[in-house]
PyMOL Python script that loads the backbone (N, CA, C, O; Angstrom):
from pymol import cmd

cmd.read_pdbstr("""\
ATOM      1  N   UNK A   1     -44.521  14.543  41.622  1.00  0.00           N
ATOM      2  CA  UNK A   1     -45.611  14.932  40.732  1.00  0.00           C
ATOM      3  C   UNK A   1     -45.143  16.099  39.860  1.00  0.00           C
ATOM      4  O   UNK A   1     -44.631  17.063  40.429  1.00  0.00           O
ATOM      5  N   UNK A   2     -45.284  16.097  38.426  1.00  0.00           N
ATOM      6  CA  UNK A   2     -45.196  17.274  37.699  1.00  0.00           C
ATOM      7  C   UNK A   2     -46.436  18.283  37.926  1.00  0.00           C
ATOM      8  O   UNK A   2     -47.528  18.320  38.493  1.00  0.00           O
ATOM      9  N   UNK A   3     -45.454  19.199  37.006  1.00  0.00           N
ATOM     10  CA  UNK A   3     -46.512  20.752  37.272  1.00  0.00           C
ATOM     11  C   UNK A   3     -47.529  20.252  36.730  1.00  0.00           C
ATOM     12  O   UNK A   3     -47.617  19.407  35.839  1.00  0.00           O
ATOM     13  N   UNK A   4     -48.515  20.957  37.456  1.00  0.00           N
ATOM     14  CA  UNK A   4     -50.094  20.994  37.112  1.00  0.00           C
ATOM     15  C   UNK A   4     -50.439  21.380  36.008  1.00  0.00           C
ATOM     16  O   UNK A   4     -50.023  22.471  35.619  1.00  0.00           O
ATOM     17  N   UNK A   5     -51.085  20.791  35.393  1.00  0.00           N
ATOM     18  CA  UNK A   5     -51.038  20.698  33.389  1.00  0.00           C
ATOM     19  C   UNK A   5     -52.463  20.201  33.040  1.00  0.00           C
ATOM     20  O   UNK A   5     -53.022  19.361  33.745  1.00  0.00           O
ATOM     21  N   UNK A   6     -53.045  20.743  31.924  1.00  0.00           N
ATOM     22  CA  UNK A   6     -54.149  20.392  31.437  1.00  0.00           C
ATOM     23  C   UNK A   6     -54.367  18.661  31.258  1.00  0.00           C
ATOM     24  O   UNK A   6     -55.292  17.874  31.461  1.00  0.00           O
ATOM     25  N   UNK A   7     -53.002  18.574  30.777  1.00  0.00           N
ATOM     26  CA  UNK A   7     -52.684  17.114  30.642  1.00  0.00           C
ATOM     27  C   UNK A   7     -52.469  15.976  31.746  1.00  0.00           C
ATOM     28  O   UNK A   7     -52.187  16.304  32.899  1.00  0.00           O
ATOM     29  N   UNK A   8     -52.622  14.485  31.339  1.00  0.00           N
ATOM     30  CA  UNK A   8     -52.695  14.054  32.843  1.00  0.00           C
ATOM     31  C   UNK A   8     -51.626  13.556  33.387  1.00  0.00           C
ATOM     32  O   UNK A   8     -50.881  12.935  32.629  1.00  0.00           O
ATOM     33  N   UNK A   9     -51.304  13.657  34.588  1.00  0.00           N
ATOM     34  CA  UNK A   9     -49.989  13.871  35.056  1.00  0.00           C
ATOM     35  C   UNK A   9     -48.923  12.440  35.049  1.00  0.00           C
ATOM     36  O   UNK A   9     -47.711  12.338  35.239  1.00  0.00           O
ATOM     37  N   UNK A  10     -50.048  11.377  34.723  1.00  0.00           N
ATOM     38  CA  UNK A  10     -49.432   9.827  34.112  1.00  0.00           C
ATOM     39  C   UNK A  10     -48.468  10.150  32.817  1.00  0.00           C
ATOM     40  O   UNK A  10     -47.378   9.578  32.792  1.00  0.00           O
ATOM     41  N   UNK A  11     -48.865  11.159  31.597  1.00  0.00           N
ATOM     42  CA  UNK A  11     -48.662  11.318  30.405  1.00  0.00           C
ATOM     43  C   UNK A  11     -47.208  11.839  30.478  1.00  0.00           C
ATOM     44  O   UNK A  11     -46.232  11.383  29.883  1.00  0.00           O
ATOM     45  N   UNK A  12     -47.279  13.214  31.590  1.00  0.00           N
ATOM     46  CA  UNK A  12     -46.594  14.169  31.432  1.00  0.00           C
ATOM     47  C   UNK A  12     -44.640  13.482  32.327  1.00  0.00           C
ATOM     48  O   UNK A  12     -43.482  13.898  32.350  1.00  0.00           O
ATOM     49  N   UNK A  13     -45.422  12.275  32.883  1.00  0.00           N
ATOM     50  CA  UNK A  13     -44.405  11.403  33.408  1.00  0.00           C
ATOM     51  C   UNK A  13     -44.127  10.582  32.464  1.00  0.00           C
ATOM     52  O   UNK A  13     -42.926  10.567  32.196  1.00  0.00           O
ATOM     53  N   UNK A  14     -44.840   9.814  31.784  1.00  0.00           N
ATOM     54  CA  UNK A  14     -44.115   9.191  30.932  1.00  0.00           C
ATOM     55  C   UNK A  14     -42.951   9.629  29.922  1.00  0.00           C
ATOM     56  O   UNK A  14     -41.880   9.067  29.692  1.00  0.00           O
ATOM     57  N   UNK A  15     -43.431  10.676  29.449  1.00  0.00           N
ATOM     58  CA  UNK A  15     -43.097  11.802  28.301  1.00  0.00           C
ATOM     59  C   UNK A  15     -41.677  12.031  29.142  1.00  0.00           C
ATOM     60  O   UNK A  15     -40.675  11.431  28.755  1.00  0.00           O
ATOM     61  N   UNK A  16     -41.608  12.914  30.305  1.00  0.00           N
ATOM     62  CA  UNK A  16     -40.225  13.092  31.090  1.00  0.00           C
ATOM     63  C   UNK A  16     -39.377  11.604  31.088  1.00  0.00           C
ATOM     64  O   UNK A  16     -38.208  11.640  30.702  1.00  0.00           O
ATOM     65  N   UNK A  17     -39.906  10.421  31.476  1.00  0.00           N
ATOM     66  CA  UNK A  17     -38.915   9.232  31.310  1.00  0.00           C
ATOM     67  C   UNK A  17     -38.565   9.097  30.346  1.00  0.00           C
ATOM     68  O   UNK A  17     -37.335   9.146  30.369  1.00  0.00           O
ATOM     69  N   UNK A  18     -39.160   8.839  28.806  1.00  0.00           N
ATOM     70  CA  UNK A  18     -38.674   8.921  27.811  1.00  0.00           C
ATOM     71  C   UNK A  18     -37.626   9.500  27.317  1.00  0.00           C
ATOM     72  O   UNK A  18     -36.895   9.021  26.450  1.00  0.00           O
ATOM     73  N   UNK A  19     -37.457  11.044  28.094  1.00  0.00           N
ATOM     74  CA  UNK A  19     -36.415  11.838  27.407  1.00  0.00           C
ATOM     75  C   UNK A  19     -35.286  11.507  27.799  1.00  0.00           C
ATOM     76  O   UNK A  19     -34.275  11.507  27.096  1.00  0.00           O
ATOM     77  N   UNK A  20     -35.407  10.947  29.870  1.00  0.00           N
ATOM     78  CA  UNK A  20     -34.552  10.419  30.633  1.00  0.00           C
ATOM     79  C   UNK A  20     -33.611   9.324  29.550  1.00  0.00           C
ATOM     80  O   UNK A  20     -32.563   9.477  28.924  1.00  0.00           O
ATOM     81  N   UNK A  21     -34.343   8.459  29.668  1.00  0.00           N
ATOM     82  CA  UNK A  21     -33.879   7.284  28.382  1.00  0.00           C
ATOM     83  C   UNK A  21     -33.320   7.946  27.231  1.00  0.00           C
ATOM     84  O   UNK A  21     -32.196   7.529  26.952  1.00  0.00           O
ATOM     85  N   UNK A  22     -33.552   8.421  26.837  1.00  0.00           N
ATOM     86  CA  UNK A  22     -32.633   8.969  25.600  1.00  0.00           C
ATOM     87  C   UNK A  22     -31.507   9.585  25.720  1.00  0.00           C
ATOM     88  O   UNK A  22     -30.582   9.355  24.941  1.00  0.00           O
ATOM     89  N   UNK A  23     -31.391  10.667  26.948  1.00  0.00           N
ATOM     90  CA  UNK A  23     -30.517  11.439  27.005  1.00  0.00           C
ATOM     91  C   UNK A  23     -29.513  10.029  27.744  1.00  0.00           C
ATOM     92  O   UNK A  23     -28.481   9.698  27.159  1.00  0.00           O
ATOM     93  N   UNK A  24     -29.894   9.379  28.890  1.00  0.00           N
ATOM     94  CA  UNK A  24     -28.820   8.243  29.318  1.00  0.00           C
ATOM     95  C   UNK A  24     -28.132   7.728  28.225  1.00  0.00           C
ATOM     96  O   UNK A  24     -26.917   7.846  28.065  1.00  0.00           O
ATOM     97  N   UNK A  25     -29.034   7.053  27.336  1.00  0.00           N
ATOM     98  CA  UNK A  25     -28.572   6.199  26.528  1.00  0.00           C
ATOM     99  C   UNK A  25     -27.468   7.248  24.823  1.00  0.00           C
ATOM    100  O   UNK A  25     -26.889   6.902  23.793  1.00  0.00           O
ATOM    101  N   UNK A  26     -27.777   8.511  25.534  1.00  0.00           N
ATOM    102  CA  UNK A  26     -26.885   8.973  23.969  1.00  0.00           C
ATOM    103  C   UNK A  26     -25.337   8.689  24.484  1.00  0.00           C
ATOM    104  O   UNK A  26     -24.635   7.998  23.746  1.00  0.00           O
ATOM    105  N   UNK A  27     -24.764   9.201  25.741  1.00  0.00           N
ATOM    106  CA  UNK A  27     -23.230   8.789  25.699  1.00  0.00           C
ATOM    107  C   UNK A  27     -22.839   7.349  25.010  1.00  0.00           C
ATOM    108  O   UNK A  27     -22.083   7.230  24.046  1.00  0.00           O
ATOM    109  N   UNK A  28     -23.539   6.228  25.730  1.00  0.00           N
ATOM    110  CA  UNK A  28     -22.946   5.275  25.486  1.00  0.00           C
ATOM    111  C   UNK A  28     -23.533   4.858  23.830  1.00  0.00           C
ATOM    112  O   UNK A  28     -23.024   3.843  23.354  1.00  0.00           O
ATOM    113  N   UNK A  29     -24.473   5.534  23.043  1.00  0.00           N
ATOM    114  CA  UNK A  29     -24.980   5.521  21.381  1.00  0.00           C
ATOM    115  C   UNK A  29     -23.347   6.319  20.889  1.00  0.00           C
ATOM    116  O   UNK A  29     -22.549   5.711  20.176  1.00  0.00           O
ATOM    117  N   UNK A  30     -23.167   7.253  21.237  1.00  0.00           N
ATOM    118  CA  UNK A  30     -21.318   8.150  20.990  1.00  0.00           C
ATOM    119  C   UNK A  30     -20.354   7.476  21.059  1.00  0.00           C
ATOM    120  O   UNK A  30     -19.653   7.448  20.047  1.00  0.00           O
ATOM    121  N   UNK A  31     -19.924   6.671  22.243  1.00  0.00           N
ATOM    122  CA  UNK A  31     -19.225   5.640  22.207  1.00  0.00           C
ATOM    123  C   UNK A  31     -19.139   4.956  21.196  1.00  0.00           C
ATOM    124  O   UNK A  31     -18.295   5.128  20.316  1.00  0.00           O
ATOM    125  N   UNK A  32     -20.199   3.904  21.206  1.00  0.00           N
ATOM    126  CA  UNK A  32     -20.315   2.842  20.219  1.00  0.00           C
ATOM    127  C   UNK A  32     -19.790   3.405  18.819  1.00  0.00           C
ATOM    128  O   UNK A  32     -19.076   2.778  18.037  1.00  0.00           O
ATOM    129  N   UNK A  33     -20.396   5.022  18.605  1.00  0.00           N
ATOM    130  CA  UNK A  33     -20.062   5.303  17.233  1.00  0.00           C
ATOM    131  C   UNK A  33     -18.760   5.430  16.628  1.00  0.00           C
ATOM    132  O   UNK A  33     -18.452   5.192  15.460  1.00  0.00           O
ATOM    133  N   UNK A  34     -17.707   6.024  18.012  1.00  0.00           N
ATOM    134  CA  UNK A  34     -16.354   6.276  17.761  1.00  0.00           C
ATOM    135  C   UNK A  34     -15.779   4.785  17.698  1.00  0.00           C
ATOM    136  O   UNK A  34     -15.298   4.300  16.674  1.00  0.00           O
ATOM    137  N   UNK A  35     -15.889   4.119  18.922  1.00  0.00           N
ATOM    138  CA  UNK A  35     -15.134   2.332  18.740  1.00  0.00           C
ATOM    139  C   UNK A  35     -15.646   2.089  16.977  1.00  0.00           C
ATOM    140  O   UNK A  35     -14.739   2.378  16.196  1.00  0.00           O
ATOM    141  N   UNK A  36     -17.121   1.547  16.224  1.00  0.00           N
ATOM    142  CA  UNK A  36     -16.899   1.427  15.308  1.00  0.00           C
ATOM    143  C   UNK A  36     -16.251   2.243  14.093  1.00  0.00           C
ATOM    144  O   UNK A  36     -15.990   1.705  13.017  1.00  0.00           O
ATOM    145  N   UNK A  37     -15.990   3.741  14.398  1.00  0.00           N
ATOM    146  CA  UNK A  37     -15.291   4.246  13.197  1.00  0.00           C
ATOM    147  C   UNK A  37     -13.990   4.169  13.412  1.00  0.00           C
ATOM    148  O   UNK A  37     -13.151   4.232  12.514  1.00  0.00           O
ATOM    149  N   UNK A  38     -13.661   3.983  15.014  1.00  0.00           N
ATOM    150  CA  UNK A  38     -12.258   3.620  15.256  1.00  0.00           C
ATOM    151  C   UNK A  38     -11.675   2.288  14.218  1.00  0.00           C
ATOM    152  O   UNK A  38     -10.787   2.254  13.366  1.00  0.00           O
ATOM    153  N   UNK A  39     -12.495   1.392  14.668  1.00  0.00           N
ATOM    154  CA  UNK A  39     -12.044  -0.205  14.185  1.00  0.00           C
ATOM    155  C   UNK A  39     -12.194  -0.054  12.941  1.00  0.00           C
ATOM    156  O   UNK A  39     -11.285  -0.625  12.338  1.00  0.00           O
ATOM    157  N   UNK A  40     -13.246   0.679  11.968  1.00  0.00           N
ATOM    158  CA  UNK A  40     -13.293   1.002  10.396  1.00  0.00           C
ATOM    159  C   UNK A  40     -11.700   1.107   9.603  1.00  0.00           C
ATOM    160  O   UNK A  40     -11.268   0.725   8.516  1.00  0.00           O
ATOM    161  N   UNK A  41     -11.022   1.958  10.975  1.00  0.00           N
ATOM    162  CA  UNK A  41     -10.041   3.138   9.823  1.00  0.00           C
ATOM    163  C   UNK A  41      -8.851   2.017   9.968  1.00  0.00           C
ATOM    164  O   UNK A  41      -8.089   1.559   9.116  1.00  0.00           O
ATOM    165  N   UNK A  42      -9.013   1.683  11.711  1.00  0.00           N
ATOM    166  CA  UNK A  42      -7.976   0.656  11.835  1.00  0.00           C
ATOM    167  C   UNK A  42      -7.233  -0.727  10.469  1.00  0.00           C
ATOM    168  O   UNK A  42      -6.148  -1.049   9.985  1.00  0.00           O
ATOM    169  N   UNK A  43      -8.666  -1.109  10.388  1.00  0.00           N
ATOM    170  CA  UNK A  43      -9.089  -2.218   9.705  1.00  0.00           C
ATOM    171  C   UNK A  43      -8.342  -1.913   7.896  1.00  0.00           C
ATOM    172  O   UNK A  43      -7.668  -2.718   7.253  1.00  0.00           O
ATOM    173  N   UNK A  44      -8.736  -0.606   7.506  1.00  0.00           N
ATOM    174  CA  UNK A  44      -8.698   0.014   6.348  1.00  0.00           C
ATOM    175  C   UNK A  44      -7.129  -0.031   6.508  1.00  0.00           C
ATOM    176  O   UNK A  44      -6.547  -0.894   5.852  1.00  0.00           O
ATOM    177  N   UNK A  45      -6.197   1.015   7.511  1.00  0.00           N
ATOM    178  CA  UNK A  45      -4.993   1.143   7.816  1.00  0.00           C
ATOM    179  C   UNK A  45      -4.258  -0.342   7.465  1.00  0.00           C
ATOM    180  O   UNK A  45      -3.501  -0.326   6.494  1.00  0.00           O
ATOM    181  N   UNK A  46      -4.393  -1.378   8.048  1.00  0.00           N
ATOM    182  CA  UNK A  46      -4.408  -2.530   7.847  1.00  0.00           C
ATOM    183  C   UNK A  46      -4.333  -3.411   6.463  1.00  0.00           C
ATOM    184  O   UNK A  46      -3.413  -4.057   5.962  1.00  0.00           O
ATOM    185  N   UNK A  47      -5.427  -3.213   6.134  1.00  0.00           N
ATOM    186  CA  UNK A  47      -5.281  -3.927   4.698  1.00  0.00           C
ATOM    187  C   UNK A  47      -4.881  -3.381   4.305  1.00  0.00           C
ATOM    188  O   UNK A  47      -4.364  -3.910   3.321  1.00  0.00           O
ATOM    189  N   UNK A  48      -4.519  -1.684   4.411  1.00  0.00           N
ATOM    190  CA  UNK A  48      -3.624  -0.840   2.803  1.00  0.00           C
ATOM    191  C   UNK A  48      -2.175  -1.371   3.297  1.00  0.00           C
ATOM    192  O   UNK A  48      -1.385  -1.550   2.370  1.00  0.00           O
ATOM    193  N   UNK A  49      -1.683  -1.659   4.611  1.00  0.00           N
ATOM    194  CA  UNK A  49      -0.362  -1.942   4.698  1.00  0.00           C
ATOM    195  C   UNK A  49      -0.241  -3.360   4.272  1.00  0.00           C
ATOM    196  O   UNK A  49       0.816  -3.722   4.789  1.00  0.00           O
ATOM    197  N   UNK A  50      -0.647  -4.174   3.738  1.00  0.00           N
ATOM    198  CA  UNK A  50      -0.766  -5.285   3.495  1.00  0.00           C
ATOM    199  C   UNK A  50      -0.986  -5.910   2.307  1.00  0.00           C
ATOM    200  O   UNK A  50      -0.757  -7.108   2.143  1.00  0.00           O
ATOM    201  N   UNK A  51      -1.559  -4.940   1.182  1.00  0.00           N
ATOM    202  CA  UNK A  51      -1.800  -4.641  -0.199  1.00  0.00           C
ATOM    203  C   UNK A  51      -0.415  -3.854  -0.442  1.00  0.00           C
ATOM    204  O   UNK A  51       0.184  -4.185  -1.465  1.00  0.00           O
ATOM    205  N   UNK A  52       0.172  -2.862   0.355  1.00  0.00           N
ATOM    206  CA  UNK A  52       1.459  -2.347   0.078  1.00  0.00           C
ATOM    207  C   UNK A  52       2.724  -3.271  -0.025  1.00  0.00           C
ATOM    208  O   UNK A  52       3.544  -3.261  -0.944  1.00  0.00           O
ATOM    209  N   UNK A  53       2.731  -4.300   1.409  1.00  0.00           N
ATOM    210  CA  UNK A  53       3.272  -5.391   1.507  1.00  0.00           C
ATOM    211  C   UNK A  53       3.382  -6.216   0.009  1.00  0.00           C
ATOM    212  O   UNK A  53       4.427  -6.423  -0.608  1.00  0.00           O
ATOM    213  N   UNK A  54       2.330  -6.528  -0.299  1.00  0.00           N
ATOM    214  CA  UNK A  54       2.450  -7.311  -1.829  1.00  0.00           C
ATOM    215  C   UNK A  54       2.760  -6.606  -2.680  1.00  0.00           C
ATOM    216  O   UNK A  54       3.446  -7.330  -3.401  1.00  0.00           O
ATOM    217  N   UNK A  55       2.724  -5.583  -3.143  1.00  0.00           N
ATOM    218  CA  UNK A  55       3.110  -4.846  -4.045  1.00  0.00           C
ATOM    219  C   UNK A  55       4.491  -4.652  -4.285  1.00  0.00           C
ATOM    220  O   UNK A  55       5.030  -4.557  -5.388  1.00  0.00           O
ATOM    221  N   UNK A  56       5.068  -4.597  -3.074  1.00  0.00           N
ATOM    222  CA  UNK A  56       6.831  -4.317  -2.840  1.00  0.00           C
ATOM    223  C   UNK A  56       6.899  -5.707  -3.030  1.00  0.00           C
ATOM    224  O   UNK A  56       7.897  -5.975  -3.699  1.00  0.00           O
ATOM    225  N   UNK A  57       6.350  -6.548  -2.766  1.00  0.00           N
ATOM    226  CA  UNK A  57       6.982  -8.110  -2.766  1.00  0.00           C
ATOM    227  C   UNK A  57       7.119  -8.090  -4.375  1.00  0.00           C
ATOM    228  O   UNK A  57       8.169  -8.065  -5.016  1.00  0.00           O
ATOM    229  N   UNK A  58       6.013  -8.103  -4.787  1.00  0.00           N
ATOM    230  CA  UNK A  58       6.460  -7.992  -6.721  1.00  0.00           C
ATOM    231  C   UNK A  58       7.292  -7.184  -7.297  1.00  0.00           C
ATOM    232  O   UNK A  58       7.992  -7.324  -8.300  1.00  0.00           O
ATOM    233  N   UNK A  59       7.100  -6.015  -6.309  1.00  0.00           N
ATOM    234  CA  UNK A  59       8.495  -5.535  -7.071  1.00  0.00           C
ATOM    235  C   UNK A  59       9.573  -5.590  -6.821  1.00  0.00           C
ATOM    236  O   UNK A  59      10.441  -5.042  -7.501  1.00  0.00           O
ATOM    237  N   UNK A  60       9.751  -6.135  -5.983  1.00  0.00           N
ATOM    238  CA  UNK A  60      11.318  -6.833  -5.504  1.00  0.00           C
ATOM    239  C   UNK A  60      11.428  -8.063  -6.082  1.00  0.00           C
ATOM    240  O   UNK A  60      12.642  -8.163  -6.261  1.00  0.00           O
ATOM    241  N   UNK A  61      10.878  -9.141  -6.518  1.00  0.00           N
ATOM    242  CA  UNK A  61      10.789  -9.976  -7.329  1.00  0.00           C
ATOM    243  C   UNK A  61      11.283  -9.722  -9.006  1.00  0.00           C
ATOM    244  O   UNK A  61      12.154 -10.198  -9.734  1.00  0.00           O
ATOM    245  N   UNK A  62       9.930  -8.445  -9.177  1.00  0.00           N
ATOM    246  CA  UNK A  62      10.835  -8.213 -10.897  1.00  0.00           C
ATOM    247  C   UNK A  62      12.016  -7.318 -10.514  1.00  0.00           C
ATOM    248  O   UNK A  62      12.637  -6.916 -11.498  1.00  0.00           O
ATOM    249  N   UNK A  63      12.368  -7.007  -9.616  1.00  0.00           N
ATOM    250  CA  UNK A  63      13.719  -6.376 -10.292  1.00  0.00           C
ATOM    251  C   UNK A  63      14.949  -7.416  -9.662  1.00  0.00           C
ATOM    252  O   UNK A  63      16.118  -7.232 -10.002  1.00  0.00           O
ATOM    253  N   UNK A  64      14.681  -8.200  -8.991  1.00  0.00           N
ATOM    254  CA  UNK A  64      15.981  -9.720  -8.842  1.00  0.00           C
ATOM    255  C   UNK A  64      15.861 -10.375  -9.791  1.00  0.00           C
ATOM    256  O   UNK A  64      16.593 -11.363  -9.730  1.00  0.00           O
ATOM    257  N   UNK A  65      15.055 -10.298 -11.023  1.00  0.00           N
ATOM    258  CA  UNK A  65      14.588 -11.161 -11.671  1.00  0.00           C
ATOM    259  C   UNK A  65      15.737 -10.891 -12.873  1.00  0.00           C
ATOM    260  O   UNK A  65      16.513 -11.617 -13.495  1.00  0.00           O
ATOM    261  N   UNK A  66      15.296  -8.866 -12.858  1.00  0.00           N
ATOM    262  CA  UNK A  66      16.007  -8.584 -13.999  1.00  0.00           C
ATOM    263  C   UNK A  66      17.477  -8.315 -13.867  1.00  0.00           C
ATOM    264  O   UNK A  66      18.297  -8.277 -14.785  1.00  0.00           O
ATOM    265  N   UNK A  67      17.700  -8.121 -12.497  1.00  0.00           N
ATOM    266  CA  UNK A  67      19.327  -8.325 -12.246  1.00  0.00           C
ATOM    267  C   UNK A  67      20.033  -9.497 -12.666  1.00  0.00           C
ATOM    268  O   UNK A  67      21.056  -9.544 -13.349  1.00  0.00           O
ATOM    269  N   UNK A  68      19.349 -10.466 -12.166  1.00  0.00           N
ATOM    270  CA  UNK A  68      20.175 -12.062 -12.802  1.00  0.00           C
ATOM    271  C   UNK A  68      19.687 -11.959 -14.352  1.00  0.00           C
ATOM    272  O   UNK A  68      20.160 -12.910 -14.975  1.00  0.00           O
ATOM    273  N   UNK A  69      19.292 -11.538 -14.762  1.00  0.00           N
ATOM    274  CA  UNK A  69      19.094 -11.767 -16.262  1.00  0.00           C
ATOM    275  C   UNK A  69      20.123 -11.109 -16.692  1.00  0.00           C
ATOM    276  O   UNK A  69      20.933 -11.637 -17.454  1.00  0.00           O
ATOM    277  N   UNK A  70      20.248  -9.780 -16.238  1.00  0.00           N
ATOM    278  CA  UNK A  70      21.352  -8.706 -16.720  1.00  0.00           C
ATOM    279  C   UNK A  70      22.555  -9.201 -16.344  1.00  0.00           C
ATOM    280  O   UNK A  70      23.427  -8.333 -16.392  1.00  0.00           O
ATOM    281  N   UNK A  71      23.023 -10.506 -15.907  1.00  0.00           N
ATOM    282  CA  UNK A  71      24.391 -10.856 -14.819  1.00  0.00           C
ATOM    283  C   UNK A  71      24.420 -11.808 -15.637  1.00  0.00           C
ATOM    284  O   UNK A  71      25.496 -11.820 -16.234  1.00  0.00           O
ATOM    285  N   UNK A  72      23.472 -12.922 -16.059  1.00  0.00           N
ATOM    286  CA  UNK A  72      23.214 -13.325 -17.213  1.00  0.00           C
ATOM    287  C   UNK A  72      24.186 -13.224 -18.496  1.00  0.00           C
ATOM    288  O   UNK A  72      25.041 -13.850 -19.122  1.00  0.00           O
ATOM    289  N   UNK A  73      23.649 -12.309 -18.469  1.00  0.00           N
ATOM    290  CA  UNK A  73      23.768 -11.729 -20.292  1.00  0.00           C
ATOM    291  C   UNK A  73      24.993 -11.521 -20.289  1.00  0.00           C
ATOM    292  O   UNK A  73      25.803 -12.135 -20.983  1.00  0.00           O
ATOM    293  N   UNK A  74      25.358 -10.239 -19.158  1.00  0.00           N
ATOM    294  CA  UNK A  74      26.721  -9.944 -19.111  1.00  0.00           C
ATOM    295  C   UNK A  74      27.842 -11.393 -19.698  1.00  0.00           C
ATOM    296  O   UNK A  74      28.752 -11.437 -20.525  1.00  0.00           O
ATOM    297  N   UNK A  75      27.330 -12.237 -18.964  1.00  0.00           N
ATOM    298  CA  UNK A  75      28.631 -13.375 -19.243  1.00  0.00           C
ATOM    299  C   UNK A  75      28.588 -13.567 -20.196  1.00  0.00           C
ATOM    300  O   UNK A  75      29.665 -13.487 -20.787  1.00  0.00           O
ATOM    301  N   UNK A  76      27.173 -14.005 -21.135  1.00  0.00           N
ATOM    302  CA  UNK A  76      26.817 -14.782 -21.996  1.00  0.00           C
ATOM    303  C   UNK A  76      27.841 -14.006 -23.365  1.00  0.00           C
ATOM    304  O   UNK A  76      28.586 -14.451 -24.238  1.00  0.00           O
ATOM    305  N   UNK A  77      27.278 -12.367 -22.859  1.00  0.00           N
ATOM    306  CA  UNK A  77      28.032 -11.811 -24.115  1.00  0.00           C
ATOM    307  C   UNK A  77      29.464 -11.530 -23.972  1.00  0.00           C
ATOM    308  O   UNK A  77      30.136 -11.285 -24.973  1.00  0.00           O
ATOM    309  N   UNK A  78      30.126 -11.554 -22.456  1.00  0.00           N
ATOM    310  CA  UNK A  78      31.727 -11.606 -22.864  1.00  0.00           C
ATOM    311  C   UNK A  78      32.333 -12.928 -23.377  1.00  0.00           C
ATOM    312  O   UNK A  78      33.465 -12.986 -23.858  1.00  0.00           O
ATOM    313  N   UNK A  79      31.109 -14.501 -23.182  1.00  0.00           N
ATOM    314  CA  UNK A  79      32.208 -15.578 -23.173  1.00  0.00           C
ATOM    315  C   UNK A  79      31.325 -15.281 -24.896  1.00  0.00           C
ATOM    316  O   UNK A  79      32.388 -14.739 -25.200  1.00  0.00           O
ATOM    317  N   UNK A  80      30.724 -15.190 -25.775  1.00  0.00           N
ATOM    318  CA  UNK A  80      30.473 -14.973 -26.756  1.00  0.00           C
ATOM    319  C   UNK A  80      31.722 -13.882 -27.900  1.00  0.00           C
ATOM    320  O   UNK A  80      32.036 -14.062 -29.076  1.00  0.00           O
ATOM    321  N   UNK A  81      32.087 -12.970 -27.074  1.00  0.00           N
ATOM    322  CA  UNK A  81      33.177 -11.970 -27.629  1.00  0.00           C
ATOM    323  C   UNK A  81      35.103 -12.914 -27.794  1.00  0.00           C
ATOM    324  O   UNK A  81      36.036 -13.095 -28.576  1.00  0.00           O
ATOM    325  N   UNK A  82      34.705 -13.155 -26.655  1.00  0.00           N
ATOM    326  CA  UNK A  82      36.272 -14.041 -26.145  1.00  0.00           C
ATOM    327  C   UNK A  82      35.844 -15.592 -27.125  1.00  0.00           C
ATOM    328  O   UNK A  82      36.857 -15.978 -27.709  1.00  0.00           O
ATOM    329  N   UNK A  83      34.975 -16.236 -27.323  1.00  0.00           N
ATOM    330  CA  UNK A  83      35.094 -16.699 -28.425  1.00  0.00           C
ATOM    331  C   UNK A  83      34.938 -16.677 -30.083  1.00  0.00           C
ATOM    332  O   UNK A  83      35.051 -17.648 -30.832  1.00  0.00           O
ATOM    333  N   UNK A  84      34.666 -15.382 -30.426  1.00  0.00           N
ATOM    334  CA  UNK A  84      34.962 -14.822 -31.862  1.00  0.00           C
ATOM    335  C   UNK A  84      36.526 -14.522 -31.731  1.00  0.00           C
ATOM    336  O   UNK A  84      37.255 -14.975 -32.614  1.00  0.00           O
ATOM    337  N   UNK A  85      37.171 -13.675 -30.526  1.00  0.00           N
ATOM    338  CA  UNK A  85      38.366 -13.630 -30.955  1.00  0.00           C
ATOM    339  C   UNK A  85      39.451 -14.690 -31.144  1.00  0.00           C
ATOM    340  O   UNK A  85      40.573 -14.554 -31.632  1.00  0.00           O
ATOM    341  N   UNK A  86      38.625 -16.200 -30.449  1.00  0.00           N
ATOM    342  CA  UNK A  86      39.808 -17.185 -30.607  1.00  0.00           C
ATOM    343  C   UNK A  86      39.644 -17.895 -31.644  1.00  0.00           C
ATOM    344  O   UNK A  86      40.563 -18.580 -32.094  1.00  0.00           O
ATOM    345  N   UNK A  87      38.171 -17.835 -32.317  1.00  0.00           N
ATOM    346  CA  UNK A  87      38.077 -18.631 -33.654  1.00  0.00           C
ATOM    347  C   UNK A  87      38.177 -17.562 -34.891  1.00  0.00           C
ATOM    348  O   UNK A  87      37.612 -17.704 -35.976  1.00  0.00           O
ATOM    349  N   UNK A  88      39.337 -16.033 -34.357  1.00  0.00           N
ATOM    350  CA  UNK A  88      39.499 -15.923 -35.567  1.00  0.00           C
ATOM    351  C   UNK A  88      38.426 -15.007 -36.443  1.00  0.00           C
ATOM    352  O   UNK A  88      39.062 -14.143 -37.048  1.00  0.00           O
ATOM    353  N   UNK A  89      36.861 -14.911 -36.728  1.00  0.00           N
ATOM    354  CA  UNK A  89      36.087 -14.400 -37.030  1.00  0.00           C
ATOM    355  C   UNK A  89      36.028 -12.901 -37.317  1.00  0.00           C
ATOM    356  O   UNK A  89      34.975 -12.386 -37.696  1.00  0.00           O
TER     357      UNK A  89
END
""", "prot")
cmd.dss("prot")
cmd.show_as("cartoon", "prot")
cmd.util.cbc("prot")
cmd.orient("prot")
């Protein structure tokens, strides 16, 4: 029985369970909050390494791209030189 109170002592019990319930239930409300901001950042961590992933993929793409072009050329313009000097020009 609670202390003796103007109020009736059904009330003054309910009122005490209530708080019971709340205060139980805040650890595991804390929990829940850290697992979801855990899995948030995870998730975030994640796709930025993965958006990074593509990004290096393109750019490793344009620059093999522009190496063989430049390896390319190179020939194009020595067998271009080596034939002005044999026709003379």
């Amino acid at each position: 029985m609670a202390f003796p109170t103007a109020v009736n002592d059904q009330i003054t019990d309910s009122v005490t369970q209530a708080n019971v319930k709340v205060l139980g239930d805040a650890p595991a409300m804390s929990m829940g909050n850290l697992f979801q901001a855990t899995s948030q950042a995870l998730a975030n961590a994640a796709h930025n390494a993965t958006t990074a992933q593509q990004q290096t993929a393109i750019t490793a793409q344009a620059a093999t791209t522009m190496g063989v072009t430049t390896l390319y050329s190179i020939d194009t313009a020595s067998t271009g030189v080596a034939t002005k000097e044999i026709l003379g020009s």
